[in-house]
C-alpha angles and dihedrals in degrees: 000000000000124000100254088055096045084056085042093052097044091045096053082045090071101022077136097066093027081060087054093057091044090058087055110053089043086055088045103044094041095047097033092051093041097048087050095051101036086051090048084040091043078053098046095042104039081050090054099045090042092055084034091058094050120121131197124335083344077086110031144069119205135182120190145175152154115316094250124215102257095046096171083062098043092051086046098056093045088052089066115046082048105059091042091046103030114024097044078060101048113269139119117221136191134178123218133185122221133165130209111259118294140215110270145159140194110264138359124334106270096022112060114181090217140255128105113310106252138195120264117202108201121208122202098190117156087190105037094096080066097070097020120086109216105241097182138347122008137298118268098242094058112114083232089063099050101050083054093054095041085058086057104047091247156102120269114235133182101207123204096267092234083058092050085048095046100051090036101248132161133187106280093037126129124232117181115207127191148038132245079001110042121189118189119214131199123226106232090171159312137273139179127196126262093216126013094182096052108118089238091070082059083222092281107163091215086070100057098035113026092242146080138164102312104351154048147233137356095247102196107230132171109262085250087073098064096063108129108349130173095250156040114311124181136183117216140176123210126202135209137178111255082238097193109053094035124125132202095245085046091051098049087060085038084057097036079048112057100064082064109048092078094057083046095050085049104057082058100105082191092066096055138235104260104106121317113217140202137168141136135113100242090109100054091042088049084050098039083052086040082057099051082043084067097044084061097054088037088064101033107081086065099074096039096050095041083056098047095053101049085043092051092053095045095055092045085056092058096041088064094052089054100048088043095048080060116038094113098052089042084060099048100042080052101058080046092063109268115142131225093241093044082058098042089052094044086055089052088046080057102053086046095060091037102039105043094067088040089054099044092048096049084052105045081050097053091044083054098044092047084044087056107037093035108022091165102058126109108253123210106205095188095049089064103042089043086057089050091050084049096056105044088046082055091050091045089046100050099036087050102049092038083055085043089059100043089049093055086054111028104160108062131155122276121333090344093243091105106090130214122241096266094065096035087059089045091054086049096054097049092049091059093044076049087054106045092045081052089060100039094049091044092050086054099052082040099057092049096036096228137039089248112091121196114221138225085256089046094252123147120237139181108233113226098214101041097046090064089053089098094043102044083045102060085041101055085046089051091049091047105051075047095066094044086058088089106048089039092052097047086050093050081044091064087043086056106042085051081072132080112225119076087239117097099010095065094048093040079053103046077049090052110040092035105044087130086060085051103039103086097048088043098050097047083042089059099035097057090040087052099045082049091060102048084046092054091046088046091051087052098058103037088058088049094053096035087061101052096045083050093063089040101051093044103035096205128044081251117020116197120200114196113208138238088008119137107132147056099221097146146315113011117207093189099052092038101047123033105255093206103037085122101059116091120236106027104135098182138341137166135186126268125192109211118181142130126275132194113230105193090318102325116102116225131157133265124214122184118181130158099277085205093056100036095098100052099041091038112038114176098037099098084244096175093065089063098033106053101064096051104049092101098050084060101041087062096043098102138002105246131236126226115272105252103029122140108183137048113195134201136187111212127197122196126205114176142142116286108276102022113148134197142069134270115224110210117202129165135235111231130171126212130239087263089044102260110153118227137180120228122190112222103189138283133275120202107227097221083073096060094242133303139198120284132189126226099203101216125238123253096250130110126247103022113177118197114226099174156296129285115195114193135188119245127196086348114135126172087020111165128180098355103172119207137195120185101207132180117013109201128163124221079355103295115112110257120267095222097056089248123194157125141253121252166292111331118191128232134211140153088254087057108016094168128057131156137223112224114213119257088230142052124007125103128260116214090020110238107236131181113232124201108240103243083054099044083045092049094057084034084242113167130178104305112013121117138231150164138267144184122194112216086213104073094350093246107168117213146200108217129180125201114260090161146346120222129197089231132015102215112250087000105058130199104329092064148109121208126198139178108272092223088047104053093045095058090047081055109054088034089056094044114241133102126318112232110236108216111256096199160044130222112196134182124217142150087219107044098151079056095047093046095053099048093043087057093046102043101034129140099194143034102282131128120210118226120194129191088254089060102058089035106123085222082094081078111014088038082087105039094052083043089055092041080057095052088039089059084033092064106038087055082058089052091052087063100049086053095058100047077059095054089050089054089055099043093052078051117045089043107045087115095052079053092059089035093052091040089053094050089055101257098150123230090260110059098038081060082047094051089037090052090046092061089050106045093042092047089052088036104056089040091060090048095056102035086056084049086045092050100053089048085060099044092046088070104032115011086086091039092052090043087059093048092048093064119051129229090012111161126213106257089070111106120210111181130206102275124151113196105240114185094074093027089066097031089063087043088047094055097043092059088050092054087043088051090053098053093034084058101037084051089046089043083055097047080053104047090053103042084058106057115100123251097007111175129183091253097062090072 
């Protein structure tokens, strides 16, 4: 016989054990490789929806300066330091050029068609057409509109559709721009934005009203328009992350690069030397995405090694069978000449054959299964087919050298599972190496608290020895039980023996005397229980501490941002009338103001709520803990008016130079019942009359509170000391019960044309605030003290005291102040400065996924809705706990087959003590009872203390691992020992069964053959 059939025929001999293997390279290549990729694509993925759900300057980075005068150079040098800095790291970027508002008017120069002067904000945007919808007309740069505008001797512009509607402009109209030098444009058409939260827009309100603090528009020009205008023009570039290509290792240097690219920009001598500029928040969300990136790799190494090592100790199961199944033709084909290496290599030969197809299957089903359960992810083809490579080399590697082995010694004792001292000492000495790098590892983990370090530069790392802690933990128990197995099983050997039934004493005695035999089923067995376990407490408190930081993070179930909103100027729609009264399931929901303020010169945010409705819009914040100091700072936050009225009247008394002419508008101030400030207009007095009543008819809206009066000068120029007095507050006519008024009087001017009268009652001074505890350590604030505050938005600056301190401010964290809605907007009319508008919505729903959607389909204005599940960290960690599932899952699966192996050996190795026991009158039955003993208690007692083993572990790293998993989570957050049982048991569950039906088909053998007549050693 040839050689080739010689391997043929020994091949075909153990098809049985060579399936095994090949079980076991196709569970590990297909798991393996889908557990990799699903963890690089969970990265990838979680990085580009993060980038993706950014809104505003959250995702954005812009620079921006004086328009120089050489603006073709200026735009050239900044050209360059951006592509070199920004695109080779994965961003877009575009300039744009935009002025302050100018003086305009409605019309040609010299022949105004009425109406106030106004300010005109001109846009010069190349790009802009590609994220702005046409509404009417034409865009400015058409060869159509220019000719228009050329017959008119002006510029083309394409002007914000809510401008247009608010001045009153139509395509065709005139607007003259300008002072000394005035320039006249022609409106071609008008345009909205498709998005106005979309980061390119850099959250500007303009953008999504049409309006800002003194002017309108933008009215989109050609750069030639904004030569020499009378204002401030600045040229700015704006950068975004090119969101769908960007990879986690692009955006790191993104992230490392953006704090340069300013210094860069300056020692330009081409840009100019008049304020330099930047902002934006790309930087901190690429970070912040960057954080939960390294959650991921934090927890990856679990499932894989988890996996390996199962793997490892299943195939070396097998290995042994094999080697064992041919000992005695090893030995003969060795006295004939073979030599070890020519059967190693023939065994080799063997797991290739077998194990390529296997490989390649278990992949292509991974890749399948990954293309089904997670289609948008980002797939890495060579990661998978590098782990499969990984695992048949390791099959190859560990049945050959086991041949190899078995070749140099081919005549051993008694089934050949028994080892010798030497590898016994060398088991012993790896276990130990196993064991201290356990508890170096551990004490690591231990000393930062997490696997995750942070770095001198702040960057977040993964630390290599830490992040094996779990797993060389679970691995030094398992070796350890291991090596009791011995001593345990010699001690329930002696209880047996003290019985007199040969069940259990004969099974108690096969544990005891061949643990060697055992060792292998029952180590993957525990290893993979016990990764099971950690993975189930792990899963437990990662969902614990993922739900609480979700609240946190998005304050209400549904959270709705309204863009381009920052001050209370008039009426709001939006505080007056409930946005949302026609969307079913809302059960509550309140406004909420968040914003940044400056304390001294540090910046910090600011949240108001409605500290009475925080609870109900807003469940799982620990509301009560922020709200309660402050109830009484927002029941004084307004004197409210009678349910029902309809009129607020005011006497108004003039006092102003001969000859002044003009007329004093007359609005007041209301909150809502949610605290929302709104301004409502009560008629005009012409002050040539001295003055006169007026009536504020009332909004339809219930609990309307009244914070003050504003006067304001109309069509006065040149007024000078006009003296006012608000008299004489009634409402529906009928003087108020509670002696309401105003102080007064306020004085007008053109220099100051607006000037409000603070009520006599109600408000707080200093405003009680709440601050979060990092913050209130770090200006060394306690309850009481008192301190000072500017809001960015409207630049009121406020004197606050401390009613609380709190570990987290919800949507805002721990460097944070929160105040009552209704409150803060009181301290901010009665200190002068600008209102805050809330910017917000929290809103409260058993169905939020539902709400959301339909708030973004169906919406009337620029917003974005936000649920719980969006800011979840599962978009990231989803995948890793799903892998860590599948890891234990299949190493479960490799238990089994390990198993199945030691079955086979044991039908092999004791087919003798089968024909002894049968002569001495032991019948079938109770040699399959006795079998299946050995069997059940080995698994039995594997998957007790693996799952020992796996609380232990848990006990010292599950919580750990649950902090690390989501970023940014404080202190204060609790995450409890809970282990997630439902798939903890299925999986259990399904591996006994499993157990059960090998454990019966092996009894059912022993059976079989103790049964058949006349059986004699020989015939094995």
């Amino acid at each position: 016989m040839g050689a080739a059939q010689t391997a043929f025929a020994r091949a075909n001999a153990r098809l049985g054990v060579l399936a095994g293997i090949a079980a076991v390279v196709m569970l590990l290549a297909g798991l393996g490789a889908g557990v990799v990729d699903a963890l690089t694509g969970a990265a990838t993925g979680g990085l580009r929806a993060g980038l993706a759900a950014a809104t505003g300057t959250d995702g954005a980075a812009r620079w921006q300066i004086r328009l120089a005068a050489d603006p073709d150079a200026q735009a050239e040098a900044a050209r360059e330091v951006l592509d070199r800095m920004l695109v080779r790291n994965g961003a877009t970027w575009s300039r744009s050029v935009q002025t302050a508002p100018v003086a305009a008017t409605v019309g040609t120069a010299g022949a105004a068609q009425g109406g106030q002067p106004f300010g005109a904000v001109l846009l010069a945007d190349p790009t802009l057409r590609d994220r702005a919808d046409l509404v009417d007309g034409a865009w400015a740069d058409t060869p159509e509109s220019i000719g228009a505008a050329d017959a008119e001797g002006a510029r083309a512009t394409t002007l914000h559709a809510g401008a247009a509607a608010e001045l009153g402009l139509a395509t065709g109209d005139l607007v003259t721009v300008g002072g000394d030098d005035p320039r006249s444009l022609l409106v071609v058409g008008t345009w909205l934005p498709v998005d106005a939260n979309d980061p390119a827009w850099f959250g500007e309100p303009i953008v999504a009203t049409g309006a800002i603090e003194g002017g309108f528009g933008p009215f989109v020009v050609d750069e030639g328009a904004l030569t020499d205008v009378p204002a401030a023009v600045v040229a700015r570039w704006t950068a975004l992350p090119d969101t769908a290509a960007l990879t986690p290792d692009p955006a790191a240097a993104l992230a490392a690069t953006l704090p340069n690219v300013e210094p860069a920009l300056r020692d330009l001598p081409e840009l100019g030397s008049s304020g330099l500029g930047a902002s934006g928040d790309l930087g901190a969300t690429l970070t912040r995405l960057l954080a939960g990136i390294g959650a991921v790799r934090a927890v990856a190494p679990l499932p894989v090694l988890v996996l390996a090592f199962a793997g490892i100790a299943a195939l070396s199961r097998l290995a042994t069978l094999l080697g064992s199944a041919r000992r005695s033709e090893t030995t003969l084909l060795r006295a004939r000449g073979a030599s070890a290496v020519r059967l190693a290599g023939s065994t080799a030969l063997e797991v290739l054959v077998v194990g390529v197809p296997a490989a390649v299957t278990g992949v292509i089903a991974a890749e399948a299964v990954l293309a089904l359960t997670r289609p948008g992810d980002a797939r890495d083809q060579a990661i998978a087919w590098a782990v499969a490579s990984v695992a048949l080399i390791a099959a190859v590697a560990i049945v050959a050298g086991r041949a190899f082995i078995d070749a140099r010694r081919p005549v051993v004792r008694g089934s050949g599972d028994e080892v010798g001292r030497a590898p016994r000492a060398a088991v012993a000495g790896g276990a130990l190496l196993v064991a201290v790098a356990a508890a170096i590892a551990l004490w690591q983990f231990q000393l930062y608290g997490s696997p995750l370090v942070t770095s001198a530069s702040g960057r977040v790392d993964v630390d290599p020895v830490a992040v094996l802690a779990p797993v060389l933990v679970l691995l030094a128990l398992s070796l350890f039980a291991l090596g009791l197995t011995g001593p345990v099983g010699a001690v329930l050997e002696r209880l047996a023996a003290a019985r007199p039934a040969l069940v259990p004493a004969l099974p108690m005695r096969q544990l005891a005397r061949r643990a060697a035999l055992y060792a292998s089923a029952s180590f993957v067995t525990m290893l993979a229980v016990a990764g099971l376990t950690l993975t189930a407490a792990f899963a437990g408190a990662w969902q614990s501490i993922d739900h609480q930081m979700s609240a946190l993070t998005a304050g209400g179930e549904v959270r709705v941002a309204f863009a381009g909103r920052d001050l209370v100027r008039g009426p709001d729609p939006l505080a007056l009338a409930d946005p949302f009264a026609d969307v079913d399931g809302i059960t509550a929901d309140a406004p909420v103001f968040h914003g940044e303020v400056r304390l001294g010169s540090d910046p910090a945010t600011l949240v108001a709520a409605p500290v009475d409705e925080l609870a109900r819009v807003a469940p799982g914040i620990a509301a009560d803990a922020a709200a309660h100091p402050l109830a009484a700072s927002a029941a004084a936050a307004g004197v409210a008016l009678p349910e029902g009225a309809s009129t607020l009247g005011v006497d108004v008394t003039l006092q102003a130079p001969p000859g002044t002419g003009g007329r004093v508008a007359v609005s007041a101030w209301l909150l809502t019942e949610g605290g929302a400030a709104t301004r409502t207009p009560a008629g005009e007095v012409e002050i040539a009359a001295g003055g006169g009543p007026v009536e504020i008819e009332l909004p339809d809206a219930p609990g309307l509170r009244l914070i003050g009066l504003q006067a304001s000068l109309v069509d006065a120029p040149g007024t000078e000391g006009l003296r006012v007095e608000l008299n004489r507050l009634e409402v529906d006519g009928s003087g108020m019960a509670n002696g309401l008024a105003v102080d007064g009087p306020v004085l007008l001017s053109s220099a100051e044309p607006e000037a409000r009268a603070n009520l006599t009652a109600g408000g707080n001074d200093p405003l009680p605030v709440v601050l979060a505890g990092e913050l209130a350590a770090r200006i060394s604030a306690e309850v009481g003290d008192r301190f000072t505050f500017r809001i960015v938005t409207g630049g009121a600056e406020l004197d606050a005291v401390v009613a609380g301190t709190v570990p987290v401010v919800p949507t805002a964290g721990t460097n944070a102040v929160f105040a009552d809605l209704g409150a803060l907007s009181r301290a901010a009319f009665d200190e002068g400065g600008g209102v805050p508008a809330f910017g917000e919505r929290w809103l409260a729903t058993p169905d939020p996924d539902r709400v959301a959607r339909t708030l973004e389909t169906d919406r009337r204005s620029a917003l974005s809705a936000t649920t719980r599940a969006d800011v979840s960290s599962a978009t990231l960690i989803g995948p890793a706990v799903a892998a860590l599932w599948a890891g234990t899952a299949g190493a479960l699966a490799l238990a089994a087959i390990a198993l199945v192996a030691l079955a086979s050996a044991l039908g092999s190795a004791r087919f003798g003590e089968v024909v002894v026991l049968r002569a001495l009158g032991v019948p079938p039955r109770t040699q399959s009872r006795s079998r299946a003993a050995e069997l059940t208690v080995t698994i039995g007692t594997a998957i007790v203390i693996g799952s020992a083993i796996g609380v232990v572990t848990a006990l010292v790293t599950a919580r750990e691992l649950a902090y690390a998993a989501v970023a940014g989570t404080p202190a204060s957050v609790q995450a409890p020992f809970a282990i997630a049982w439902v798939p903890w048991l299925i999986a259990v569950i399904v591996f006994v069964l499993l157990a059960g039906a090998v454990i019966a088909l092996a009894a059912r053998s022993v059976r079989r053959l103790a049964a058949r007549p006349g059986l004699r050693q020989e015939e094995r």
